[in-house]
N, C-alpha and C positions, 0 to 999 in steps of 0.2 A: 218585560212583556209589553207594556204601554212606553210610549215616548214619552219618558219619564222628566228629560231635557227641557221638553213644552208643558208636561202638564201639571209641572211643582208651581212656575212661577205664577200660574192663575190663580193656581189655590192658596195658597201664602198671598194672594191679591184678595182673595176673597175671604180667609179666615181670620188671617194675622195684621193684615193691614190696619193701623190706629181707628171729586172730587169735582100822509102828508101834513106838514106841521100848519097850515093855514086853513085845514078843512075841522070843523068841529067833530066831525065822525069820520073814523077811521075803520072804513069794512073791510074786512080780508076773506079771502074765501076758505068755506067750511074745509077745503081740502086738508091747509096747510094753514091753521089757524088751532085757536083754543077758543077763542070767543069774540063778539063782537066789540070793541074798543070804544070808546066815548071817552075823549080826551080834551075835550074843548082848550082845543090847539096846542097842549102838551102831550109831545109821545110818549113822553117819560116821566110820567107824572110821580112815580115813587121812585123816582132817582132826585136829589137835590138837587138843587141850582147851584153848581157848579164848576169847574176849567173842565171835570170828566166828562157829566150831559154837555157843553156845549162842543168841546171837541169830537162829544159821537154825530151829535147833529149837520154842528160843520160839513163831518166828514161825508155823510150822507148826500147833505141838499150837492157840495160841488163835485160828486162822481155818480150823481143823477143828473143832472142839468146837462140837457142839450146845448151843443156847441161851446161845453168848456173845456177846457184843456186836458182837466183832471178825468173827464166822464170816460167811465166804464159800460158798453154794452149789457144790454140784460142777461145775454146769455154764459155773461165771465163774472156777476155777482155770485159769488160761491162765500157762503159763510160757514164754516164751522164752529161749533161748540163742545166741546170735553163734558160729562155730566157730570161724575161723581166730585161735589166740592164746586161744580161750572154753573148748570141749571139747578139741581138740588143737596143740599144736604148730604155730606159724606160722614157724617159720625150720629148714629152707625151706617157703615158699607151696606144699603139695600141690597145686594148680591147678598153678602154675607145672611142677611135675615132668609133670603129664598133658599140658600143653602141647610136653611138649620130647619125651615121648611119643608123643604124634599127628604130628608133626614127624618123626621117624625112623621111625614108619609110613608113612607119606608117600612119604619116602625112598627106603624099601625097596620101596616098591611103584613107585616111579619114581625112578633113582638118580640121575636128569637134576637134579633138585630140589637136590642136594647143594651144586650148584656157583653154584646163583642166592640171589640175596638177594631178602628174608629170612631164608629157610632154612639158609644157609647160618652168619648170623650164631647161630642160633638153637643148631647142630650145635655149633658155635666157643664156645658160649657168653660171646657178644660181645655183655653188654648196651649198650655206647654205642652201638651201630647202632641201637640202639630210642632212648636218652638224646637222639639227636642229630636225631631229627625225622623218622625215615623212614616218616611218615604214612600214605602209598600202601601201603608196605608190610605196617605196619603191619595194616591195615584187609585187605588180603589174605590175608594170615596167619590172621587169625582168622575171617577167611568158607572159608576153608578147612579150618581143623583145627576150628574146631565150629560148622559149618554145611552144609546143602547134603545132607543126609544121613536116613536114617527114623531116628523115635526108639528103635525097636527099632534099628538097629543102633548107634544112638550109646550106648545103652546095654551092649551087648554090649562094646563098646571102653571103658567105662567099668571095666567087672567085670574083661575082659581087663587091663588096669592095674595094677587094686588088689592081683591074684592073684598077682605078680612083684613088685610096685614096695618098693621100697628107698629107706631114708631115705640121702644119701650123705651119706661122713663117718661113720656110725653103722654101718651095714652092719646094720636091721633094720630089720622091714617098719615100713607105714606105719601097721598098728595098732597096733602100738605105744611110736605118740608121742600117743595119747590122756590123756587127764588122770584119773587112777586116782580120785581127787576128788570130780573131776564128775562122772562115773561110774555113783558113790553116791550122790552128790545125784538125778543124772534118776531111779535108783531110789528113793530114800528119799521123793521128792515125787510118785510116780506111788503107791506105796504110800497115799500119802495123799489119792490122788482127784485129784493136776494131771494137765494135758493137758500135755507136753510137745510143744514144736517147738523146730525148728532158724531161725535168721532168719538169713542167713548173705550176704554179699559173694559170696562164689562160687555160680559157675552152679549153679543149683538141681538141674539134671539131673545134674551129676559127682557132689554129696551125694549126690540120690535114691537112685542106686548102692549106697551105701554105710551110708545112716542108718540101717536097721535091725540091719544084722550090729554094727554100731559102737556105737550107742546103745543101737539097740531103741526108734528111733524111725521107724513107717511112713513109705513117701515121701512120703503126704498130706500129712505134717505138717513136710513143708520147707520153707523160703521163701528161696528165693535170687534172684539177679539171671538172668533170662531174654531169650530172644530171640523175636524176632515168629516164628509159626505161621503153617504155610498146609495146608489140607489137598489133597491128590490123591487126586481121584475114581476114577481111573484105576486107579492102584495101592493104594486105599483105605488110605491113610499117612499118616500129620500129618508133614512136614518144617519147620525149624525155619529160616528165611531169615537174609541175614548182614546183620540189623539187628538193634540190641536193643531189647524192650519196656520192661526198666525195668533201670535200675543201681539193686542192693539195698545201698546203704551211704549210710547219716549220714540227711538227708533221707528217704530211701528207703526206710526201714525203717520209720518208723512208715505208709507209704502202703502199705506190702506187707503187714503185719500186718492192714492193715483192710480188705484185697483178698482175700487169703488166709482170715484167721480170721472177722475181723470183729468183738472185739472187745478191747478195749484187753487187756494181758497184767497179772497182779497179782504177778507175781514175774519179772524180766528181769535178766540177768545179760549182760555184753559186757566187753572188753577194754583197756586203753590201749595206745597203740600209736601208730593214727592216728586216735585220736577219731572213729573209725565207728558209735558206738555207742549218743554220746550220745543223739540223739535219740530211739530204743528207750526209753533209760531213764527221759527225761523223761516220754514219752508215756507209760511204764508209772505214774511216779508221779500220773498226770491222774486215775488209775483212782478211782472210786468207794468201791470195797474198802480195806480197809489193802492197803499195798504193797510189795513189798523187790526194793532195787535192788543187784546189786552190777558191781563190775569186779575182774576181772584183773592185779596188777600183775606185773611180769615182773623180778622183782629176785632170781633166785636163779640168778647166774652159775655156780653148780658143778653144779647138779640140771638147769636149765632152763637162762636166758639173763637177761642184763641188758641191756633198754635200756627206754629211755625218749621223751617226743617233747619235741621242744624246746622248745618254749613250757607243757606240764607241764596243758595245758588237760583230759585225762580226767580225773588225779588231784586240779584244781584245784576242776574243778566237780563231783566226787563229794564234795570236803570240803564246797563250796557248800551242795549239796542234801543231804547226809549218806546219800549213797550207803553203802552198806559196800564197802569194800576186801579184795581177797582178796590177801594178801602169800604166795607163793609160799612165800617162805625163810620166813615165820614159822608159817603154819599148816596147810600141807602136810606131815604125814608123809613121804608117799611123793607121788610126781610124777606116774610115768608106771606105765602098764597093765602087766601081764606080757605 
């Protein structure tokens, strides 16, 4: 009945899944900001002193400078960044918490729902009932918890989320499992004339929500995995049907960047994990401009988390391409947001 092809691998994403330096003040505008910076001449003041900060630096001042060789116009700074595991904290999958969310709204609005599967396993949090192949269900599950609904209200349920939700295990919100870092970075490179976006595996609409209070990035400039539109004339509404248009990961990502933006990105940053990224990264280094790629590695078990994917393919083909590596435990200061 539902495009079953597209709407297994979101949910098994979402259920199963384990991603200027000589100025003392640094203003950026409220648009595409998160706050005013005071850095007194460090843009990076929670990155270490480093080969990482100073080759982001580097990289900066010589494709900003007029009349050098390396300089990129302002209107071909295009930066992307991957969220889950990129900007904040992927364990747990923020999706996944909104899912288990809409799920107990659900519930509450019909108690009946409690005792049936899906929902049930969902309540229980019993992910083998998803491990184990319950497809139909599956596929019902997610035409119901985000589909079927106006965009205004699915946003309304979005905000309604963020405004309680709680990291468990941690007992604090979900702002801040943000990356104090990066942070820095989406300021210190909007300071300098990028276009920052979000390219992100998750539904575009739950970021939208969120991307500017978080980043200080408008929801124009989200790019996540969506679902097919229809409009109603009747009720002049766009509702969002329970099929999806595009899964935004690996492949997917450089087709959404050129859907979305429309042109290759000259500075791309994403994650290891499950190698959702590479592709982004490849396709940033195709760019015409000089380019800087990096990844996320997730090695700092006491501040953050250590894992890694078994075959070692993000961090194998960053050494490949000479990606840079961002080592949590080594060039991180500080981890996470206040």
């Amino acid at each position: 009945m539902y495009k079953k092809i597209y709407v297994l691998p979101l949910f098994l994403f979402l259920l199963i899944s384990c991603k200027n330096k000589s100025e003392d003040t640094t203003i950026i505008s409220p648009k595409d900001s998160t706050a005013l910076v005071t850095n007194n001449g460090d843009p990076l003041p929670s990155w270490n002193d480093g080969a990482l900060k100073k080759d982001i630096i580097a990289y900066v001042e010589k494709v900003t400078k007029e009349g050098s060789p390396d300089f990129i116009p302002v209107q071909n700074r295009i930066a992307t960044f991957d969220n889950d595991g990129t900007l904040w904290a992927e364990k747990p999958l923020v999706q996944e918490l909104f899912a288990f969310y809409r799920v107990k709204k659900m519930v509450e609005a019909n108690p009946a729902l409690a005792q049936k599967q899906p929902f049930k396993a969902v309540l229980e949090k019993d992910k083998s009932y998803f491990e184990k192949g319950g497809d139909k269900a599956l596929i019902e599950l997610v035409a119901a918890t985000h589909t079927g609904m106006s965009e205004d209200e699915f946003e309304a349920s979005v905000l309604d989320f963020f405004k309680d939700a709680k990291v468990p295990g941690k007992n604090v919100a979900v702002k801040q499992i943000r990356y104090q870092p990066q942070l820095e970075l989406l300021n210190y490179l909007r300071a300098n004339g990028f276009k920052t976006f979000i390219v992100t595996g998750g539904t575009i609409e739950v970021v939208r929500g969120i991307s500017e209070e978080f980043y200080g990035i408008p929801k124009e400039q989200v790019v996540g995995t969506s679902f097919k539109y229809k409009y109603d004339p009747e009720k002049n509404v766009v509702k969002r049907e329970p099929a999806l248009d595009l899964f935004n990961d690996k492949e997917g990502k450089p087709v959404s960047i050129q859907l979305h933006i429309g042109q290759r990105p000259v500075f791309a940053c994403g994650n290891e994990g499950g190698a959702g990224d590479l592709a982004m990264l490849k396709y940033s280094q195709g760019n015409k401009y000089p380019s800087f790629q990096m990844i996320v590695n997730h090695n700092d078990s006491i501040r953050e988390y250590n894992y890694e994917e078994i075959d070692n393919l993000s961090l194998n083909t960053a050494a490949k391409n000479k990606y840079h590596v961002i080592s949590i435990k080594d060039d991180w200061k500080k981890v996470f947001a206040d």
